[in-house]
TORPA-4810 file (N, C-alpha, C, O; in nm, 3 decimals):
<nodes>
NODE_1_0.083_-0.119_0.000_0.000_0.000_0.000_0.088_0.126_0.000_0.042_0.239_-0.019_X
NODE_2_0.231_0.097_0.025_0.319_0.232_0.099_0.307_0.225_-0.065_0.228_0.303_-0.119_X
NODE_3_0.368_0.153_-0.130_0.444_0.183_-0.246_0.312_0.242_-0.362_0.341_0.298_-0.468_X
NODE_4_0.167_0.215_-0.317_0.113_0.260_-0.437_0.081_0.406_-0.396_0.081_0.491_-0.485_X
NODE_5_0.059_0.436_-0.296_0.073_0.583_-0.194_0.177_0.678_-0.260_0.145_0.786_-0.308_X
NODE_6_0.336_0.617_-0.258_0.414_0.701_-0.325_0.449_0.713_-0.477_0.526_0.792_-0.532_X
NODE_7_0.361_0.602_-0.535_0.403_0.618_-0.693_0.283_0.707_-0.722_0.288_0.793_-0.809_X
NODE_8_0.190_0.687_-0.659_0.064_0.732_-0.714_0.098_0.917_-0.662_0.074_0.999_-0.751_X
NODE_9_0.129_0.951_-0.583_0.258_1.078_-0.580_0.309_1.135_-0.667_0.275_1.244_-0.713_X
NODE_10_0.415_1.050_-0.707_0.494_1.063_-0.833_0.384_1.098_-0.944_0.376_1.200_-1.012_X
NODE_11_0.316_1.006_-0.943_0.209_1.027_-1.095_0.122_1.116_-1.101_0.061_1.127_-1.208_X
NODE_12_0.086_1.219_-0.974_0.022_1.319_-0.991_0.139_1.428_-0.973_0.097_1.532_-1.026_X
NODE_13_0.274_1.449_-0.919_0.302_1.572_-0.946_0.381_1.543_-1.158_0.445_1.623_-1.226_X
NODE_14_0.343_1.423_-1.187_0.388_1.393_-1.354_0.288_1.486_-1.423_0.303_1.578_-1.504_X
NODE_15_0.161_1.422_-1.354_0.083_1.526_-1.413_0.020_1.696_-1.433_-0.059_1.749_-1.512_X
NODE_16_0.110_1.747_-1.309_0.100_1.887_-1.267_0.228_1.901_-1.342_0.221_2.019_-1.378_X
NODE_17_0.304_1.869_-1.372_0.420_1.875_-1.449_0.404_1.916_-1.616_0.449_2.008_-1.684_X
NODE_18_0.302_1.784_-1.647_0.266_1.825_-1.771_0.168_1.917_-1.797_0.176_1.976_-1.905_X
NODE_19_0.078_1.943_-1.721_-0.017_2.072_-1.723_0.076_2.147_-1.766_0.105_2.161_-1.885_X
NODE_20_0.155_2.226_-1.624_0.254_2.313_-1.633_0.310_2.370_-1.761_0.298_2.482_-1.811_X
NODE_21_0.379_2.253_-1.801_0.486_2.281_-1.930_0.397_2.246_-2.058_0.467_2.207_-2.152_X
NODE_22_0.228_2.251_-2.091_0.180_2.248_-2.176_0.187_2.129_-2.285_0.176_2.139_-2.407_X
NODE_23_0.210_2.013_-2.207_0.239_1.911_-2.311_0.137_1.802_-2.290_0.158_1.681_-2.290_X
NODE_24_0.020_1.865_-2.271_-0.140_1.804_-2.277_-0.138_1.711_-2.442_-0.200_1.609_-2.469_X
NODE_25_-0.052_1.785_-2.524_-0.082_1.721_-2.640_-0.086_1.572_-2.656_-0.167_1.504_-2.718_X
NODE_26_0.046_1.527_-2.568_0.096_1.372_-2.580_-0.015_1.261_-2.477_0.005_1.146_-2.437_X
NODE_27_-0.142_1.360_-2.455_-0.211_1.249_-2.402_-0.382_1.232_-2.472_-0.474_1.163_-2.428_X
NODE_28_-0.381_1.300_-2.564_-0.482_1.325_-2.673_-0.456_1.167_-2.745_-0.352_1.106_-2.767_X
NODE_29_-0.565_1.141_-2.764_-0.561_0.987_-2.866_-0.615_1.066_-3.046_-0.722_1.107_-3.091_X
NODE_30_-0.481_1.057_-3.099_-0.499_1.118_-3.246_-0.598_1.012_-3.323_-0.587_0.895_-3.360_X
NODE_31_-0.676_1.087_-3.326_-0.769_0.998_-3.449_-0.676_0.929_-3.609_-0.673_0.823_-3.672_X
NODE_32_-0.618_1.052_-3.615_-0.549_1.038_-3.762_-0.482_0.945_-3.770_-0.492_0.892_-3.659_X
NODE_33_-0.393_0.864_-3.850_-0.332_0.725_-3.868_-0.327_0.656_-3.769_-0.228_0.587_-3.746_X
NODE_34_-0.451_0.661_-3.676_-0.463_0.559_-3.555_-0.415_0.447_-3.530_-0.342_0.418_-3.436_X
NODE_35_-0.483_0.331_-3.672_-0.449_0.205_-3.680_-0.331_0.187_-3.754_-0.262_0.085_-3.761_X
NODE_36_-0.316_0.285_-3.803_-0.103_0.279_-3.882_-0.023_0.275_-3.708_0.033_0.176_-3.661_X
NODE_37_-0.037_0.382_-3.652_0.029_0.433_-3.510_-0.036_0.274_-3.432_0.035_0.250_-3.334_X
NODE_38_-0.132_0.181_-3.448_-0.082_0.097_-3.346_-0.087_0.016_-3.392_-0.122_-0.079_-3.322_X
NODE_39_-0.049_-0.022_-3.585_0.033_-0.111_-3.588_0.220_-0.115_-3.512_0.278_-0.217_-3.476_X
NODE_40_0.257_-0.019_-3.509_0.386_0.017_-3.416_0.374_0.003_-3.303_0.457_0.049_-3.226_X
NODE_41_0.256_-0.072_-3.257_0.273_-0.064_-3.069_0.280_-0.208_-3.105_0.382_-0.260_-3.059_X
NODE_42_0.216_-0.278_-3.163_0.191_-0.432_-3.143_0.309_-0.542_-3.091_0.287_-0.643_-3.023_X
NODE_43_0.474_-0.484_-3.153_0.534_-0.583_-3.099_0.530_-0.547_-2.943_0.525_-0.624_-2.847_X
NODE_44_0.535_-0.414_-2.946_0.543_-0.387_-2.743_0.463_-0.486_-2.675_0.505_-0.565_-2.591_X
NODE_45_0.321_-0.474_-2.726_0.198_-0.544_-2.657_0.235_-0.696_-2.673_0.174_-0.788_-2.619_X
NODE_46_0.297_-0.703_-2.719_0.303_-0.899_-2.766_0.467_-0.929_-2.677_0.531_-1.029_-2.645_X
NODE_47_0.479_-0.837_-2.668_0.621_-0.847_-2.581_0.561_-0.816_-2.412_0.574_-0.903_-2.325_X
NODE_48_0.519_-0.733_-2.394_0.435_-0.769_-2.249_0.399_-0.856_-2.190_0.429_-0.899_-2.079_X
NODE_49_0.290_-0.905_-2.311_0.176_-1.030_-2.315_0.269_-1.222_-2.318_0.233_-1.337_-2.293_X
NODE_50_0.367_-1.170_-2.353_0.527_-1.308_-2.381_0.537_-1.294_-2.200_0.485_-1.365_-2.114_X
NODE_51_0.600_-1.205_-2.191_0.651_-1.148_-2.030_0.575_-1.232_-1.899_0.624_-1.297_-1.807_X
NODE_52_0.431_-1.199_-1.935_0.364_-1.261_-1.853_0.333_-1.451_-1.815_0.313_-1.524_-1.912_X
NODE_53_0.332_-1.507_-1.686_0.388_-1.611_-1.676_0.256_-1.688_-1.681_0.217_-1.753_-1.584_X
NODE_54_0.181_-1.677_-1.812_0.050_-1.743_-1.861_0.060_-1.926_-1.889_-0.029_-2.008_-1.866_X
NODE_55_0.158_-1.943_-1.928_0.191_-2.121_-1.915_0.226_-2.158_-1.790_0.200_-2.275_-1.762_X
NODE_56_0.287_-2.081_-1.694_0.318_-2.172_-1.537_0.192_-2.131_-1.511_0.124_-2.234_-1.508_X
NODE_57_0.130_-2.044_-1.492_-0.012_-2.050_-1.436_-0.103_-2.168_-1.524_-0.193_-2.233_-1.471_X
NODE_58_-0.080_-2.178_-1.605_-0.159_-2.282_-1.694_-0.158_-2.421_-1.627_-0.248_-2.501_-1.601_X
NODE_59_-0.027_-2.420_-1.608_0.065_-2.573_-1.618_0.035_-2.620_-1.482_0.037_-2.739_-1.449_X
NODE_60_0.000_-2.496_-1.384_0.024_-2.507_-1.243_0.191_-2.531_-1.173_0.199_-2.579_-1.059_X
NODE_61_0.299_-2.500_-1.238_0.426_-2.480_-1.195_0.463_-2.356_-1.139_0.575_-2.319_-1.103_X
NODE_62_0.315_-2.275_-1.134_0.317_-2.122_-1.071_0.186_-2.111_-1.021_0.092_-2.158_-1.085_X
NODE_63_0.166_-2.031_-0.870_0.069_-2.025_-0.870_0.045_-1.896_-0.798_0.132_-1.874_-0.714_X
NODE_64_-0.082_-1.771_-0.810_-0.085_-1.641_-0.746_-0.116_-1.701_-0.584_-0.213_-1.760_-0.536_X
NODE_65_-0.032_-1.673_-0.547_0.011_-1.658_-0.365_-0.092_-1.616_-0.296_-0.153_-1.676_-0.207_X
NODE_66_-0.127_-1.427_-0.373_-0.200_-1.391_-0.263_-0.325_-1.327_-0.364_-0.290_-1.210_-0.379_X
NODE_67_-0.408_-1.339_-0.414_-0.511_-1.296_-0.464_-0.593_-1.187_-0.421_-0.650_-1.119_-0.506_X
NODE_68_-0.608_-1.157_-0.280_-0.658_-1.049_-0.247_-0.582_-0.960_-0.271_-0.643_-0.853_-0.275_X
NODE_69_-0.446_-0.948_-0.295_-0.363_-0.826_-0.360_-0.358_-0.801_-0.536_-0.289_-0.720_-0.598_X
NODE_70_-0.424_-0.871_-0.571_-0.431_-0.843_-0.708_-0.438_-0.704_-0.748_-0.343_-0.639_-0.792_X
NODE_71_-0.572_-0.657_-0.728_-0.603_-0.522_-0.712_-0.508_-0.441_-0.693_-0.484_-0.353_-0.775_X
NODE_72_-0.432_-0.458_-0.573_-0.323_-0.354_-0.565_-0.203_-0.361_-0.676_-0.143_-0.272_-0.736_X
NODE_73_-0.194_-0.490_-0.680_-0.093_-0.521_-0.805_-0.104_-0.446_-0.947_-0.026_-0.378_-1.013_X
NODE_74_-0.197_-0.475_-0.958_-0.233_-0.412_-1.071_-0.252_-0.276_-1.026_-0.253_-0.221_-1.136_X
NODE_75_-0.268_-0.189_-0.947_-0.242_-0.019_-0.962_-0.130_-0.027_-0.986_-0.081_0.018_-1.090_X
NODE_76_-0.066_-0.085_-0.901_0.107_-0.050_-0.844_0.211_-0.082_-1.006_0.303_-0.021_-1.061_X
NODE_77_0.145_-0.192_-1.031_0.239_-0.220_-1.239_0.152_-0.069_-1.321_0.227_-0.004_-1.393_X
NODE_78_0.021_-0.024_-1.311_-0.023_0.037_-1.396_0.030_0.211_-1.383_0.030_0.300_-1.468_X
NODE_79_0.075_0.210_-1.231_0.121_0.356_-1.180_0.319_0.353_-1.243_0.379_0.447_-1.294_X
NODE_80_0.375_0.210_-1.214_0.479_0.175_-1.226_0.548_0.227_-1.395_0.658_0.266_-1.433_X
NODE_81_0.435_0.205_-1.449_0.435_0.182_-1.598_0.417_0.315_-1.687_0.475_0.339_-1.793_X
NODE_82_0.328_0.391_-1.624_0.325_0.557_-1.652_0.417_0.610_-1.582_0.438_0.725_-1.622_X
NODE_83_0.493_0.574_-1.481_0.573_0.710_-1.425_0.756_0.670_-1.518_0.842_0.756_-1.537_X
NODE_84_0.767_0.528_-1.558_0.879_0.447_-1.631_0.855_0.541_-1.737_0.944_0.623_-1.756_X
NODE_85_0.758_0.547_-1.804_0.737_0.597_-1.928_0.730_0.678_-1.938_0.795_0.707_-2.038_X
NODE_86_0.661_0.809_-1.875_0.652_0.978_-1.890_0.813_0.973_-1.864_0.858_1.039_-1.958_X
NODE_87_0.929_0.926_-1.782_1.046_1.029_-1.713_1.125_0.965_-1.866_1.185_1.047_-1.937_X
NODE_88_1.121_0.812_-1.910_1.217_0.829_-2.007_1.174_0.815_-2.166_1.253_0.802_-2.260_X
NODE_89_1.024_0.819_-2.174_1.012_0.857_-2.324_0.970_0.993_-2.323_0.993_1.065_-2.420_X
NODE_90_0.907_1.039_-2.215_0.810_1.162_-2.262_0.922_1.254_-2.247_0.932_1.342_-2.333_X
NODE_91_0.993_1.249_-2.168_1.066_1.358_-2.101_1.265_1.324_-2.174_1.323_1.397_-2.254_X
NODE_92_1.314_1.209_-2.117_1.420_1.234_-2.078_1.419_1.179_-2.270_1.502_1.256_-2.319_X
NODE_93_1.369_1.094_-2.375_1.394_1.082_-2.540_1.436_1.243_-2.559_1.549_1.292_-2.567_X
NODE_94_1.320_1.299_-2.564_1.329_1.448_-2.630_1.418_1.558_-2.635_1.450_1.643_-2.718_X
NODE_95_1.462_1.512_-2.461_1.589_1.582_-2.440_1.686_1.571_-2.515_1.749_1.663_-2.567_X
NODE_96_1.710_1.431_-2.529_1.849_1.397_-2.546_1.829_1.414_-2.720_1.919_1.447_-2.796_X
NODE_97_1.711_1.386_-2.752_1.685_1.429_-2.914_1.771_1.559_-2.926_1.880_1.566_-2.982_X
NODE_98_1.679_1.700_-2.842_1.693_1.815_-2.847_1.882_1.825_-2.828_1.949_1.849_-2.929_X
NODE_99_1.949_1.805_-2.701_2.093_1.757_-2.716_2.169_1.756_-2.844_2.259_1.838_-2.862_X
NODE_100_2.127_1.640_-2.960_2.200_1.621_-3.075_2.110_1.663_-3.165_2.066_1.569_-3.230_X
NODE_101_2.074_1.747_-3.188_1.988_1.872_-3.284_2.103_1.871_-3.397_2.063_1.848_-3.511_X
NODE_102_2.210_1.888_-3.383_2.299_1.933_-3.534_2.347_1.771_-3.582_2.420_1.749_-3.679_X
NODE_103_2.290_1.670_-3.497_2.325_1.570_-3.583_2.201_1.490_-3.679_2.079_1.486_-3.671_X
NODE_104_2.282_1.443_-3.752_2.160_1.352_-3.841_2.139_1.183_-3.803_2.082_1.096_-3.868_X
NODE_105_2.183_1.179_-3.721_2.203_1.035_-3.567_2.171_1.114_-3.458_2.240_1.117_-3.356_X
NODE_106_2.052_1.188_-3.476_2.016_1.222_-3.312_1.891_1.109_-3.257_1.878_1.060_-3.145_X
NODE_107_1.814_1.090_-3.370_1.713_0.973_-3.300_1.762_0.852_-3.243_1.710_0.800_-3.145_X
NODE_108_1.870_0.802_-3.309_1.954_0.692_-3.284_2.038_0.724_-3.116_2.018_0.649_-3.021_X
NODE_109_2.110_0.821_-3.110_2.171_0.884_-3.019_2.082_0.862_-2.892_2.119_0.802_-2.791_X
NODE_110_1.906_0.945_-2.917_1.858_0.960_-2.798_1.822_0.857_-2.762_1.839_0.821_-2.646_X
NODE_111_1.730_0.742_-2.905_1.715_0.639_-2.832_1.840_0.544_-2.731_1.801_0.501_-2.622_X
NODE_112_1.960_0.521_-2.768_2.065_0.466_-2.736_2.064_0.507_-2.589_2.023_0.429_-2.503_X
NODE_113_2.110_0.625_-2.562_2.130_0.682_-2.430_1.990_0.671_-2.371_2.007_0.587_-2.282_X
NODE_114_1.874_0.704_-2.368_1.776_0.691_-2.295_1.728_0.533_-2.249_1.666_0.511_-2.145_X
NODE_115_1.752_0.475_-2.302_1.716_0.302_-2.362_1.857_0.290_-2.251_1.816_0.261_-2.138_X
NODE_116_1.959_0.300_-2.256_2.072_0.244_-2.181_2.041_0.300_-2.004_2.056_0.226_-1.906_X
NODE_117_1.994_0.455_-1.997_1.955_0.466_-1.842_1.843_0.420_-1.812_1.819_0.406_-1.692_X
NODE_118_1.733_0.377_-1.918_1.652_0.256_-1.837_1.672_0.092_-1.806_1.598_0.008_-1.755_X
NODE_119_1.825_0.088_-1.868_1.789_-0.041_-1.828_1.883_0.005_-1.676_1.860_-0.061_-1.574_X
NODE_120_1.985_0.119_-1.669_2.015_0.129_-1.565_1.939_0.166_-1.434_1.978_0.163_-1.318_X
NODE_121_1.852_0.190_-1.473_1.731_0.260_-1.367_1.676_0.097_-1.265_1.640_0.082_-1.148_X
NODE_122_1.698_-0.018_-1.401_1.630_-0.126_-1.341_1.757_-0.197_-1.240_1.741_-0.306_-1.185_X
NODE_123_1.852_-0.137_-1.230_1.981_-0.249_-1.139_1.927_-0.180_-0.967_1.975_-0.230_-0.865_X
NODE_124_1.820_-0.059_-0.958_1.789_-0.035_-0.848_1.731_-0.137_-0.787_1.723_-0.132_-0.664_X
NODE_125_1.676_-0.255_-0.861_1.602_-0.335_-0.751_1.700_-0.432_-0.694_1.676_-0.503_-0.597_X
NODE_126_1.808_-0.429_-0.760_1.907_-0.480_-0.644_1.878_-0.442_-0.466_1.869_-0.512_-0.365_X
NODE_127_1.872_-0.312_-0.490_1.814_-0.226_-0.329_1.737_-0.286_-0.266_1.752_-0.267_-0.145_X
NODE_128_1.629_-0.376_-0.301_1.496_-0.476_-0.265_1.548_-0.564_-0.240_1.482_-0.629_-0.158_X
NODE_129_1.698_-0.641_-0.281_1.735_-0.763_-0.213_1.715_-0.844_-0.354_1.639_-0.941_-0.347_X
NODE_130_1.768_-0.818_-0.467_1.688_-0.856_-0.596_1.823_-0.916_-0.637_1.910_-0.829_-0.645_X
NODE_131_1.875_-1.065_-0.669_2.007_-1.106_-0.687_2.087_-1.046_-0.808_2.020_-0.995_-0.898_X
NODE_132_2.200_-1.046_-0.817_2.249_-0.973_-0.876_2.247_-1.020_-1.054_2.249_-0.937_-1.145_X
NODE_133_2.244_-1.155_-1.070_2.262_-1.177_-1.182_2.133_-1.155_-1.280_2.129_-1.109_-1.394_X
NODE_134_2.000_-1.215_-1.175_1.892_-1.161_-1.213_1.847_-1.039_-1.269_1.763_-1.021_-1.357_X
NODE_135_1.925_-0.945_-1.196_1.930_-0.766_-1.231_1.975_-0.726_-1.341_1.935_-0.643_-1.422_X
NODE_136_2.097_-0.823_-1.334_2.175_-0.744_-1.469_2.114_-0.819_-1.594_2.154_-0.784_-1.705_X
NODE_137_2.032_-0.908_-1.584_1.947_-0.966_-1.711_1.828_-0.890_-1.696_1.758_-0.919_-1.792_X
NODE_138_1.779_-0.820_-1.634_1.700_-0.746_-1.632_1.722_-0.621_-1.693_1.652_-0.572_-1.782_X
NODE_139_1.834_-0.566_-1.636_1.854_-0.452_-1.695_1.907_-0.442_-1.864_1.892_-0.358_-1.953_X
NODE_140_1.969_-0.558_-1.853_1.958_-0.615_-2.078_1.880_-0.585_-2.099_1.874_-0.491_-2.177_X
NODE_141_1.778_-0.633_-2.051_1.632_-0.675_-2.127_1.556_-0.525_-2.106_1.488_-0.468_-2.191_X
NODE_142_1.580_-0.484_-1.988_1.503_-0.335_-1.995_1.574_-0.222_-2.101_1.510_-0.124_-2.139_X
NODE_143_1.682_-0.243_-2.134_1.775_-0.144_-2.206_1.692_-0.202_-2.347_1.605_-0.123_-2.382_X
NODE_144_1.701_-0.320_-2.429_1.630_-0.302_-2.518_1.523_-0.285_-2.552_1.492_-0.233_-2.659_X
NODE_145_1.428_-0.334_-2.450_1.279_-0.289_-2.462_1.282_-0.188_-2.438_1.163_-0.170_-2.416_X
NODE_146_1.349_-0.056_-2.414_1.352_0.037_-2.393_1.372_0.149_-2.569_1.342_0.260_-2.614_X
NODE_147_1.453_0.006_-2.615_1.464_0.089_-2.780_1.374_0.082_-2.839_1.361_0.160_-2.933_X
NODE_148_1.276_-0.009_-2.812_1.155_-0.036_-2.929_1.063_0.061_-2.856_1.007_0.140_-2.932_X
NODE_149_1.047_0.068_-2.785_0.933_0.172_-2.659_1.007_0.345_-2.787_0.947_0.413_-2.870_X
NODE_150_1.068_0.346_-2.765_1.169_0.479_-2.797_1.110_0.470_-2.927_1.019_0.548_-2.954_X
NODE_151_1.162_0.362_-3.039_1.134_0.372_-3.155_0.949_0.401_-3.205_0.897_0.477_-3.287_X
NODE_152_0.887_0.285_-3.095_0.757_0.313_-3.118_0.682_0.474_-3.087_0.586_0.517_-3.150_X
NODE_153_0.758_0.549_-2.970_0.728_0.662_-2.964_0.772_0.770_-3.049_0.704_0.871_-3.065_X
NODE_154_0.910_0.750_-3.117_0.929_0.831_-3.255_0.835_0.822_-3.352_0.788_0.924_-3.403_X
NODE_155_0.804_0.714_-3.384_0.644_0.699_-3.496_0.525_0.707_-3.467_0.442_0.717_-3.558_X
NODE_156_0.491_0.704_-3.348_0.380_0.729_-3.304_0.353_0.867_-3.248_0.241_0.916_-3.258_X
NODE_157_0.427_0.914_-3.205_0.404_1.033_-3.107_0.320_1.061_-2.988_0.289_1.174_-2.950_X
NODE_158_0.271_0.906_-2.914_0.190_0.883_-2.840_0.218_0.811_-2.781_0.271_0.704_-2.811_X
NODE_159_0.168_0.878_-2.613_0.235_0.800_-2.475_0.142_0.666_-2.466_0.178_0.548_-2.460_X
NODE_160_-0.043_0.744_-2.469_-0.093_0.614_-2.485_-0.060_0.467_-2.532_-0.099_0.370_-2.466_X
NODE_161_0.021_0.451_-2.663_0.026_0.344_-2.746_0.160_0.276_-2.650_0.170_0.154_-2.649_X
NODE_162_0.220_0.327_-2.602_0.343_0.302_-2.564_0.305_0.229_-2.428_0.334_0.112_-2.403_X
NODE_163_0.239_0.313_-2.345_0.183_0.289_-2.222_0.125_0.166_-2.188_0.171_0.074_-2.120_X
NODE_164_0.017_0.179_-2.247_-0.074_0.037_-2.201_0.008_-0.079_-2.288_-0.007_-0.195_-2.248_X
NODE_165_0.082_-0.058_-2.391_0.149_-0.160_-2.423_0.259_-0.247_-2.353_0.270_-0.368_-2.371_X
NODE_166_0.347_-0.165_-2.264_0.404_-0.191_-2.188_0.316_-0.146_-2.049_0.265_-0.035_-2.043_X
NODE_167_0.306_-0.229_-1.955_0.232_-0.214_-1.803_0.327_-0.347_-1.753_0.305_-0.465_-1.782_X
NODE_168_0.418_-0.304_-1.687_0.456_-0.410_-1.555_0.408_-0.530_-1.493_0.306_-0.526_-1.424_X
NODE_169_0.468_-0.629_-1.509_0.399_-0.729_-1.461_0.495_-0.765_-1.289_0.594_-0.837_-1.300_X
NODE_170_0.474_-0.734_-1.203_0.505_-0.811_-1.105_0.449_-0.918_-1.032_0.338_-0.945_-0.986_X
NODE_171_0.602_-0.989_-1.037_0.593_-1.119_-0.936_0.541_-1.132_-0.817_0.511_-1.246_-0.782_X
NODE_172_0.526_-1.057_-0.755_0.493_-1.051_-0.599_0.359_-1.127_-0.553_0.323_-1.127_-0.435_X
NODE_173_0.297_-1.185_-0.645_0.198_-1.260_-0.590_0.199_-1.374_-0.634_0.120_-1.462_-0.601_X
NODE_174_0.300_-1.387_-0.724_0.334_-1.530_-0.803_0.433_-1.605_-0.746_0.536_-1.545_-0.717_X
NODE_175_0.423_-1.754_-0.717_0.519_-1.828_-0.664_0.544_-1.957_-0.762_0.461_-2.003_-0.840_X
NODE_176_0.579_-1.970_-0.756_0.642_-2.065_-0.793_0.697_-2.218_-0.741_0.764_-2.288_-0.816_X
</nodes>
């Protein structure tokens, strides 16, 4: 509960943030090349939907622990998943776009560097007691899903598509 208390924090001063600095635009759902813009989300969503541990639950080699926390689970991946995504596509891509302005490798550039501090962002759950080798395959895996997230938001121009495509799945009620 602490943790959906303080993300859910985070996700409202994100949103006094974006008031602020006028960038209401990136949460408008563009009618215009809608279904072009989410053909570009689809591998995200199918890469989520992989992520999730739908055959051990099947198989019964996994099973949800605690079910009355579902609910919270699911704020806590859905708050997890907008605040991941506003700091390094909405915010920290553009920058680093804006950064290499005189180059003609700036999309490449920002994705690279932004995509590389998210997967560094993910070696924090080491801090949780999270083993180390586990982390650093985590943080692989977050650094490149971090390029296609990047790439899909260069063609799309929309947090939505990006967003619900990627939503967090945590373990914490899953055992194994």
């Amino acid at each position: 509960l602490l943790n959906i208390i303080f993300r859910g924090s985070i996700f409202i001063l994100l949103i006094c943030l974006t008031i602020m600095t006028k960038q209401l635009f990136l949460f408008k759902v563009k009618k215009e090349k809608f279904f072009l813009n989410l053909l570009w989300a689809i591998p995200c969503l199918l890469v989520a939907i992989v992520n999730f541990p739908f055959s051990a639950l099947i198989s019964g080699s996994a099973s949800i622990s605690r079910p009355d926390l579902i609910v919270f689970v699911v704020i806590d991946c859905l708050l997890t998943a907008f605040i991941e995504e506003f700091i390094f596509r909405v915010e920290l891509y553009p920058l680093f776009k804006d950064l290499f302005y005189k180059s003609k490798d700036r999309v490449l550039f920002a994705t690279l560097i932004s995509s590389f501090l998210f997967g560094l962002w993910h070696l924090l759950n080491m801090l949780n007691g999270a083993d180390v080798a586990s982390t650093l395959m985590q943080a692989g895996y977050a650094t490149l899903i971090g390029m296609m997230l990047c790439i899909t938001y260069e063609k799309t121009n929309n947090f939505w598509l990006i967003f619900f495509s990627f939503c967090n799945y945590k373990s914490l009620f899953i055992s194994s």
